[in-house]
C-alpha positions as MATLAB code, in Angstrom:
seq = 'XXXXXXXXXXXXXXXXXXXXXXXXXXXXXXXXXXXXXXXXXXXXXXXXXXXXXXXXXXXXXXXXXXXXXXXXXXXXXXXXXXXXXXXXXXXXXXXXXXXXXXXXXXXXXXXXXXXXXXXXXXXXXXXXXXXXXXXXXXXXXXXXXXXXXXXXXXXXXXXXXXXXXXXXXXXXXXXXXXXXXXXXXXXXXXXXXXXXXXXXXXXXXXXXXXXXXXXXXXXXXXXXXXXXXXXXXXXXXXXXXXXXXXXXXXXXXXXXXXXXXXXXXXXXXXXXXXXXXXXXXXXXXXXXXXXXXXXXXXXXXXXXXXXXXXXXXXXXXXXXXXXXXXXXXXXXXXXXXXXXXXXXXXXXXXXXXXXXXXXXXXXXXXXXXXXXXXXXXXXXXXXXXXXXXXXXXXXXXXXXXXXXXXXXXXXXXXXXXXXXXXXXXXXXXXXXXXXXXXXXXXXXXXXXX';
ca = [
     -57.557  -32.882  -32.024;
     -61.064  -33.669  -30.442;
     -61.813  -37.996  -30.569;
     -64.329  -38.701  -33.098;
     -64.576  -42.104  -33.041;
     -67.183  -43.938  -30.887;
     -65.695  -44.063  -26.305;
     -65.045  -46.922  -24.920;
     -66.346  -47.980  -22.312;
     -66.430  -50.387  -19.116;
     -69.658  -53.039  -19.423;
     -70.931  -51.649  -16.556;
     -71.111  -50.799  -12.622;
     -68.518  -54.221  -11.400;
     -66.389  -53.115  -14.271;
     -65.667  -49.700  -13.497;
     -65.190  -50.284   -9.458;
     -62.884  -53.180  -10.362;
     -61.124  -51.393  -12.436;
     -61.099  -47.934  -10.692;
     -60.465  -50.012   -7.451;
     -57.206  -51.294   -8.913;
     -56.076  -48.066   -9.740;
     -56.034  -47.150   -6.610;
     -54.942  -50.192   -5.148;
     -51.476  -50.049   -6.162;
     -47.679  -49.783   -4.443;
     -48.902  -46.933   -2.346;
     -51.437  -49.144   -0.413;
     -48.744  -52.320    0.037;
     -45.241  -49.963    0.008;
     -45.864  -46.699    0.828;
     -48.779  -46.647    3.476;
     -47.251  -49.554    6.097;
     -44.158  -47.872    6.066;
     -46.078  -44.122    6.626;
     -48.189  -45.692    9.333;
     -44.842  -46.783   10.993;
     -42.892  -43.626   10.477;
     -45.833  -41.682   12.181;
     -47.469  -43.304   15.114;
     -49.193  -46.603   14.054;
     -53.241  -46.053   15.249;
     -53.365  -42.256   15.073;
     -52.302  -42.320   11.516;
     -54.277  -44.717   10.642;
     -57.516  -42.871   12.405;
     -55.935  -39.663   10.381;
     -56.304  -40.956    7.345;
     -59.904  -42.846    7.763;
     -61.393  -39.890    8.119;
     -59.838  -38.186    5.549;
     -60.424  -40.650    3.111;
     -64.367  -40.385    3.805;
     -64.226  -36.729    3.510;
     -61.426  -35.251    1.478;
     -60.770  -38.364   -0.389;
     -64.411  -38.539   -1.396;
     -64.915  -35.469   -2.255;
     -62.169  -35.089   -4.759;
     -62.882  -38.231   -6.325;
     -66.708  -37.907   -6.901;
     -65.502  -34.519   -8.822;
     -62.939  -36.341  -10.920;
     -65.535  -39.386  -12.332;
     -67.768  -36.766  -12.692;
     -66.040  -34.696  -14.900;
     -64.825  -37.273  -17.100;
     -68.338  -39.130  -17.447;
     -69.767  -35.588  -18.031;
     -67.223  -34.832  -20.509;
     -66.517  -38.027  -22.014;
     -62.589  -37.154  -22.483;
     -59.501  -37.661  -21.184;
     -58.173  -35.121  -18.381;
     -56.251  -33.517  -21.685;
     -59.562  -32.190  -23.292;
     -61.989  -32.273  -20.143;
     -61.047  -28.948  -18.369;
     -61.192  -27.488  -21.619;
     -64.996  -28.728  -22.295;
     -66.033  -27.567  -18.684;
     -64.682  -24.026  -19.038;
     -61.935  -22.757  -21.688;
     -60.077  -20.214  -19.289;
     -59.155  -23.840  -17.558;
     -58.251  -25.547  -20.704;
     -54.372  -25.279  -19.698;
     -55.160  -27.388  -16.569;
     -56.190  -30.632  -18.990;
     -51.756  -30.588  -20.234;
     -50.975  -29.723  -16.562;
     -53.008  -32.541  -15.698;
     -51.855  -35.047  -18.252;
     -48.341  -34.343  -17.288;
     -48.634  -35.994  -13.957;
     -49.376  -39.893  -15.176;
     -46.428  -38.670  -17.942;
     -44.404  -38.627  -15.352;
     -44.757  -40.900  -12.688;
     -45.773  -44.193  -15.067;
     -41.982  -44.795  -16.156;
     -40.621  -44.523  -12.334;
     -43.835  -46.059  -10.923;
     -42.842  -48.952  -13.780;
     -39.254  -49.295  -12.685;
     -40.195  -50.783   -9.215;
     -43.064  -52.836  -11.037;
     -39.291  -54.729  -12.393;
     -37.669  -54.292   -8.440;
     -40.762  -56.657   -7.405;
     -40.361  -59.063  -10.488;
     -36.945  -59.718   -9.312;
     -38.032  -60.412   -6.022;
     -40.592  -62.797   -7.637;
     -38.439  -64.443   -9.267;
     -35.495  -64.808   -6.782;
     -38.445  -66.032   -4.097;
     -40.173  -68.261   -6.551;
     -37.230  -70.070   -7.833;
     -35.866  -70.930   -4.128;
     -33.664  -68.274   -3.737;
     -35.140  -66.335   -1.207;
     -32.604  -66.486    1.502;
     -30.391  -64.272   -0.579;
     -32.609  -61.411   -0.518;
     -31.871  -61.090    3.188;
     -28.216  -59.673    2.929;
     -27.496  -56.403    4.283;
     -26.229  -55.059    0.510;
     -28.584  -57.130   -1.824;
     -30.915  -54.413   -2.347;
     -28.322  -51.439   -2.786;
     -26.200  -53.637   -5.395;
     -29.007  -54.871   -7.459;
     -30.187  -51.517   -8.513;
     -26.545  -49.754   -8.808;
     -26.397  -52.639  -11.784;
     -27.583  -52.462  -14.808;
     -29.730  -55.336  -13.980;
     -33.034  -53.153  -12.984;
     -33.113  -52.268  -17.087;
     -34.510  -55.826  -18.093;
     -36.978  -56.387  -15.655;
     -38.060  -52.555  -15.617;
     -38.601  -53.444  -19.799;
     -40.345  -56.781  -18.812;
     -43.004  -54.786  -16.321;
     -43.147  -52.509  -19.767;
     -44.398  -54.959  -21.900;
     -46.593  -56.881  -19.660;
     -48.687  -53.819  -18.882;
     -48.659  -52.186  -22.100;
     -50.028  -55.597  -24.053;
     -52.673  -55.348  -21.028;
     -53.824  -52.352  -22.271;
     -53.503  -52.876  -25.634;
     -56.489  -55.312  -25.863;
     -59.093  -52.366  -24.878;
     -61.022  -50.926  -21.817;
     -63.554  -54.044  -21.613;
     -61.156  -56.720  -22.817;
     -58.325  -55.780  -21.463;
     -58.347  -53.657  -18.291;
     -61.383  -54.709  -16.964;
     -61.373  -58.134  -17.344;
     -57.657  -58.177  -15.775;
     -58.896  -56.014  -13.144;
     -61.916  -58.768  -12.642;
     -58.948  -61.199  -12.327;
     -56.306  -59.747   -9.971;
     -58.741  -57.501   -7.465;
     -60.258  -60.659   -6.075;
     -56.954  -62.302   -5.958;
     -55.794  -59.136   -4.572;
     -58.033  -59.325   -1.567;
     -57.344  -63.275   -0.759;
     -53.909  -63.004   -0.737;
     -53.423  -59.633    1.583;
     -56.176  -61.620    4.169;
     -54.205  -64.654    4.213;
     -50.652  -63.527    4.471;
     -52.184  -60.990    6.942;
     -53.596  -63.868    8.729;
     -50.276  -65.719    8.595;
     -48.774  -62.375    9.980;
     -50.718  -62.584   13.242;
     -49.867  -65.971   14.118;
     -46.277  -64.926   14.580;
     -44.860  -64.705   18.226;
     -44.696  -60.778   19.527;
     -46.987  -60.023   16.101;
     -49.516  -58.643   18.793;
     -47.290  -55.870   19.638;
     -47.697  -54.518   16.276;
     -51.338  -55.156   16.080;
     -51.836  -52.844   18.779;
     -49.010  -50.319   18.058;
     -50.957  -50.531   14.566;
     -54.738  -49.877   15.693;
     -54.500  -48.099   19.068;
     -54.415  -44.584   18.393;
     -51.761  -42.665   20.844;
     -52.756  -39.323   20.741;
     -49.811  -37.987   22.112;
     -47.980  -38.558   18.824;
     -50.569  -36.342   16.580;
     -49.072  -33.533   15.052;
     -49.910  -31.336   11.478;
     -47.081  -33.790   10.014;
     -49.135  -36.703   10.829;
     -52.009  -34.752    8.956;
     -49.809  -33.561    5.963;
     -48.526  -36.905    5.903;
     -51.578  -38.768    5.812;
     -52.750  -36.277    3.014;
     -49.708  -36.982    0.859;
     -50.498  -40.629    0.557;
     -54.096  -40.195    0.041;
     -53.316  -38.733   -3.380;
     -51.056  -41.441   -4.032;
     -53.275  -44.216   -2.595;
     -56.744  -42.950   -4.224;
     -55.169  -42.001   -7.611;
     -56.318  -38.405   -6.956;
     -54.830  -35.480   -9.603;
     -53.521  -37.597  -12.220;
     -56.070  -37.673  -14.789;
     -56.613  -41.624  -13.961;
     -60.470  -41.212  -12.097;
     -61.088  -38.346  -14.790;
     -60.439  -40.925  -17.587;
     -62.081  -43.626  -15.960;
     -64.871  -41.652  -15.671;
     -65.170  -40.820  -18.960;
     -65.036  -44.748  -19.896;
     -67.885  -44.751  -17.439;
     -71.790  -45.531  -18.104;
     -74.711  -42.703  -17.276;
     -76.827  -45.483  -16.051;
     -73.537  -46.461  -12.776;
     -74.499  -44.980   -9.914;
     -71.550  -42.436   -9.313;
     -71.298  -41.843   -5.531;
     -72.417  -45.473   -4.619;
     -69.291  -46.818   -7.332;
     -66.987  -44.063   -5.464;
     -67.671  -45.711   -1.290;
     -66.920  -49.078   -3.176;
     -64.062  -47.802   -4.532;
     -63.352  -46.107   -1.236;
     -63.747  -49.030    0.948;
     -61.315  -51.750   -1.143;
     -58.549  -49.382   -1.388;
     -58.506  -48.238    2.198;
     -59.103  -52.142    2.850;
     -56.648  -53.222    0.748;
     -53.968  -50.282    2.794;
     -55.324  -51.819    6.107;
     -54.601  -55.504    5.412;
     -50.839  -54.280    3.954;
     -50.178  -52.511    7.475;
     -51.405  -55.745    9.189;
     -49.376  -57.952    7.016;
     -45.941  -55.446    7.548;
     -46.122  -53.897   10.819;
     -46.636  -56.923   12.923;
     -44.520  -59.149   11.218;
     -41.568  -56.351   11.542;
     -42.410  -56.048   15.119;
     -42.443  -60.557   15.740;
     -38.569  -60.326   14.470;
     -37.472  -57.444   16.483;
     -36.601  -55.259   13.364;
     -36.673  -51.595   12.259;
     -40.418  -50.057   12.174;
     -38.924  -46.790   10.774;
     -36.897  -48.468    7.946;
     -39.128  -45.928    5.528;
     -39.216  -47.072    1.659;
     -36.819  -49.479    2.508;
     -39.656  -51.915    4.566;
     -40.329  -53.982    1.781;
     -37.600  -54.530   -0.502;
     -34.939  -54.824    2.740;
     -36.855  -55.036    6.107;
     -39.260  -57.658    5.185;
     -36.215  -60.063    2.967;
     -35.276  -60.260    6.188;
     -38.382  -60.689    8.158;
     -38.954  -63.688    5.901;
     -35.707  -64.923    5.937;
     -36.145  -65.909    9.653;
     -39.092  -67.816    8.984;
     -39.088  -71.589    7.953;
     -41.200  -71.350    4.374;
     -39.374  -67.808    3.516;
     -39.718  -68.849   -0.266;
     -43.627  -69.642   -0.058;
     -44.226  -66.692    1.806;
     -41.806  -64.138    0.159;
     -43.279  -65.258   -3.510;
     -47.017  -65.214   -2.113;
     -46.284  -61.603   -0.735;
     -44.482  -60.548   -3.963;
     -47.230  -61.827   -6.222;
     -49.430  -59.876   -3.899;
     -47.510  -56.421   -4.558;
     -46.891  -57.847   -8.006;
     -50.811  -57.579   -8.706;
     -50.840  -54.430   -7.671;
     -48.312  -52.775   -8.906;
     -49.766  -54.242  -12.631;
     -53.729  -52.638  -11.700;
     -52.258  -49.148  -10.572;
     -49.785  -49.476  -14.183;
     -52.310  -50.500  -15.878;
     -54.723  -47.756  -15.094;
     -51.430  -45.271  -14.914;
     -50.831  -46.590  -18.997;
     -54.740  -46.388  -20.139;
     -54.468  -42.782  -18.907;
     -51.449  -41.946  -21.006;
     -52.817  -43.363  -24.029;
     -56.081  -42.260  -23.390;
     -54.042  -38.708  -23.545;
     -52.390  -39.413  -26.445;
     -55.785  -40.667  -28.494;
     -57.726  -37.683  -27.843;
     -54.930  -35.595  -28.532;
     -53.594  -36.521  -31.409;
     -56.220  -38.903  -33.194;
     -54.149  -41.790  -33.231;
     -55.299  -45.298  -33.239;
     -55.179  -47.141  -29.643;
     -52.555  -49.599  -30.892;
     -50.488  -46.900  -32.517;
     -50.777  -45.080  -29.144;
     -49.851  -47.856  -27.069;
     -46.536  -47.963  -29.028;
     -45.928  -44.510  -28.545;
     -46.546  -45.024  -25.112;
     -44.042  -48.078  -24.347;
     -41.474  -45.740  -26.184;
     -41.999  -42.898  -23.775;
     -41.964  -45.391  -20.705;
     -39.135  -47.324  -21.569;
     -37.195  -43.564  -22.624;
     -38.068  -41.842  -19.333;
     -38.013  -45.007  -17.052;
     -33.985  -45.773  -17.932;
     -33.218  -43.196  -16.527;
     -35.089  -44.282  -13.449;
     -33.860  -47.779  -13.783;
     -29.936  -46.993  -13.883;
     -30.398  -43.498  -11.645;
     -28.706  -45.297   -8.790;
     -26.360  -47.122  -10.924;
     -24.539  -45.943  -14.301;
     -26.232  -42.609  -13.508;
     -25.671  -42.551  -10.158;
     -23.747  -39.152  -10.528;
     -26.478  -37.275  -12.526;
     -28.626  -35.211   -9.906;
     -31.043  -32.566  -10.254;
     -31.184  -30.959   -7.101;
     -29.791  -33.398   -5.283;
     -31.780  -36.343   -6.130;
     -31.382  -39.257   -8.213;
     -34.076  -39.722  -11.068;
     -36.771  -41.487   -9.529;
     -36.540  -39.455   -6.436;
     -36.634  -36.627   -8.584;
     -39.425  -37.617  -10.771;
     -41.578  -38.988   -7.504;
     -41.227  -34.692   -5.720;
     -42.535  -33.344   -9.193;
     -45.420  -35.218   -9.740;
     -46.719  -36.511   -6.031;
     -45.655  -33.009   -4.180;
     -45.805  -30.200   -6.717;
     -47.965  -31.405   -9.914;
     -50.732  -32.835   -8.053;
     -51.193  -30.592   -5.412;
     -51.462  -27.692   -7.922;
     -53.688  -29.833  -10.322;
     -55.795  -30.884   -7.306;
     -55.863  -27.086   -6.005;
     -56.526  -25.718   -9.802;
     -59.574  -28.236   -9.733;
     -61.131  -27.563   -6.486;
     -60.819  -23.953   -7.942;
     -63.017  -25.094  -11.519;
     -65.503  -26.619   -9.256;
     -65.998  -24.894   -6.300;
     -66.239  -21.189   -7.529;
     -66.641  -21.427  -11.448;
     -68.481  -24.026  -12.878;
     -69.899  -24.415   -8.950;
     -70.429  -27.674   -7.026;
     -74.137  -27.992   -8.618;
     -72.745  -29.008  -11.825;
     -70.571  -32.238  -10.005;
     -74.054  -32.988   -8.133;
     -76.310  -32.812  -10.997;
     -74.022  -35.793  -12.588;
     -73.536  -37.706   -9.899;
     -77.545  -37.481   -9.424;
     -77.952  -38.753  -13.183;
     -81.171  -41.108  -13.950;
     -81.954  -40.588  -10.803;
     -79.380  -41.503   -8.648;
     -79.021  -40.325   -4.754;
     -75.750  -38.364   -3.649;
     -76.095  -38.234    0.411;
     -73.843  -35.453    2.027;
     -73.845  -33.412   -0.659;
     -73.204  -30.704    2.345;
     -70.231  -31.996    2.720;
     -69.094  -32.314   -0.553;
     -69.983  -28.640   -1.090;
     -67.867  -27.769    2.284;
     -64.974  -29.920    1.401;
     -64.454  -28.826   -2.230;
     -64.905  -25.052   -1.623;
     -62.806  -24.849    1.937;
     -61.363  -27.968    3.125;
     -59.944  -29.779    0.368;
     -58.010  -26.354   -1.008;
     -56.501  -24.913    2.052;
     -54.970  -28.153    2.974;
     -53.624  -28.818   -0.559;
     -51.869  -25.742   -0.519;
     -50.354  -27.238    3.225;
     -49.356  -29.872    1.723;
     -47.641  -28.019   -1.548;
     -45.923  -25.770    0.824;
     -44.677  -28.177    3.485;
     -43.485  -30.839    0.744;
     -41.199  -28.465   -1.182;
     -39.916  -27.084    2.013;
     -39.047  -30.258    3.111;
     -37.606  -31.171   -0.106;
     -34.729  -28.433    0.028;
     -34.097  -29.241    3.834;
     -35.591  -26.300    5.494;
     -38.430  -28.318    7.811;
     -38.074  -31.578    7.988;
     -41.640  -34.112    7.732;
];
């Protein structure tokens, strides 16, 4: 059922970047890209995926806002609206923030309890070799995985302008301050320059098309790419917002915000001598015990883990406003009703999430636990296909002019549309389908990434 009622919308250009900034800036700029960086050789990672994110990144995001400000729906209805043989795409699409909100939500909880524990003085205890492991084999994950619920959902719940904008006008600033100053803090430590350079020099000798799939893989995740977030936020978004200009902001304080997260991690990993390769495990056991070696480990363990708390709560957020978004323009429904329907389906999917290591430890689907699970079908087989399938629409069906003529709306320049044109028709699809191959391969142990 098509939305009748009058779209939201953001108030204008600061609003939408903000907001669209902190959708992107979320646990796969703090968590996931330091720890990448690491895994894969430091500087020539990082070079990797610069210029990715100025071309491919780009790219894909220009198309998403400009289908949804073109369309004015949700990614459930906008494929539809550009061309009905692609309607199927918009439930394909929608799927993906189904999926990955109630997981994404259950370590929103992990780094509340790490809040908590730092903020009330308990910091030191985070730094034992089994904390980690036995808090989420409890039950204990449940109640703060139900807290993170409730904060983000009552965020969302007040509207596009009142609520997720004005929060994003809130924490994005914040945001920024806190990753320069514990970054800062970072490099004052002894051997931190080690890391620095480790970090920013680029050793060529350790390129290799893993450091390239890699680097693709958390480009989606960073940028928010094939989940039906930018599509919805672009449908929220004013004709009179200069599209490509709003998309290099957007661009520049999520890559920023990934930079200042490696600088924080990686040096301070490399001042106390521990594991650079420690994977998903960097923050919530590597660092504990980074910052149990230092003097103030409580002010600087609850200062980092309000940092990652902030933006775990913009990428939610804007994870959250998708699904409801879905929901509304699906089904009619009033926001409020929707955002009940949505905490229901988080908190029903995300248990299993929450006690997938613990009381459910035993339950696997093929071989993983829940989250794990949940995290392969939406980052490495949903949204490579979704991104594909789109790159498809636009490139060869409703053709690149149609994304152009949008983003060149009242007036507005798009420079390199060349390269927009080159990307979306060649690039961009012919390394999605890399990285759809190489991450299911990997998945059922036959290469390894």
């Amino acid at each position: 059922m098509e939305q009748t009622t009058k779209r939201s919308s953001f108030s204008g250009k600061l609003g939408f970047v903000l907001a669209a900034s902190g959708s992107a800036v979320g646990l796969g700029n703090i968590w996931r890209f330091p720890y990448l960086a690491a895994k894969y050789g430091g500087g020539i990672f990082l070079l990797v995926y610069l210029i990715l994110a100025v071309t491919f990144g780009f790219a894909l995001m220009v198309a998403e806002i400009a289908i949804g400000r073109k369309t004015r729906q949700s990614a459930i209805h906008a494929y539809g609206v550009l061309d009905k043989r692609f309607r199927f795409l918009g439930p394909l699409a929608s799927l993906v923030p189904i999926i990955i909100t109630p997981y994404y939500c259950v370590i929103g909880g992990w780094v509340i309890k790490y809040l908590v524990v730092y903020g009330t003085g308990s910091g030191a205890t985070l730094a034992g070799d089994s904390y980690f492991s036995e808090f989420i084999s409890s039950t204990s994950p449940m109640v703060w995985f139900i807290i993170f619920v409730a904060i983000t959902v009552l965020i969302v719940m007040t509207g596009v302008e009142k609520g997720v904008e004005k929060v994003s006008k809130v924490m994005m600033p914040l945001l920024v301050l806190l990753s320069l100053g514990i970054a800062i803090y970072c490099l004052t430590l002894p051997g931190a320059m080690d890391g620095v350079i480790y970090y920013l020099k680029p050793d060529f000798s350790k390129f290799s098309a893993t450091t390239i799939l890699a680097a693709m893989g958390q480009l989606f995740y960073s940028m928010s790419l094939a989940m039906g977030i930018m599509i919805t936020y672009g449908s929220y978004m004013k004709k009179d917002s200069h599209l490509t200009a709003s998309v290099h902001q957007i661009e520049i304080f999520d890559t920023g915000i990934a930079f200042l997260a490696g600088l924080m991690v990686i040096p301070a990993v490399f001042s106390f001598g521990a594991d650079v390769n420690a994977g998903p495990g960097l923050m919530f056991i590597t660092l504990p015990k980074v910052f149990g070696s230092i003097a103030v480990t409580n002010i600087i363990g609850t200062l980092f883990f309000l940092l990652v708390l902030f933006a775990a709560l913009t990428s939610a957020i804007s994870l959250t406003e998708t699904v409801v978004s879905i929901i509304c323009d699906k089904t009619g429904m009033k926001r409020m009703t929707s955002c009940i329907v949505t905490a229901l389906i988080l908190i029903a999917l995300g248990s299993l999430s929450a006690l997938g290591y613990g009381a459910l430890a035993q339950v696997q689907i093929i071989g993983m636990a829940f989250l794990d699970f949940f995290d392969f079908v939406s980052n490495s087989v949903l949204m490579p296909i979704v991104a594909f399938l789109t790159c498809i629409l636009i490139g060869y069906i409703i053709k690149p002019s149609a994304v152009i003529e949008e983003a060149e709306t009242e007036g507005a320049s798009f420079k390199g549309k060349g390269l927009f044109i080159f990307v979306i028709k060649y690039l961009a699809p012919i390394c999605i389908v890399a990285i759809l191959i190489s991450s299911v391969l990997s998945a059922f142990g036959i290469i390894s990434i």
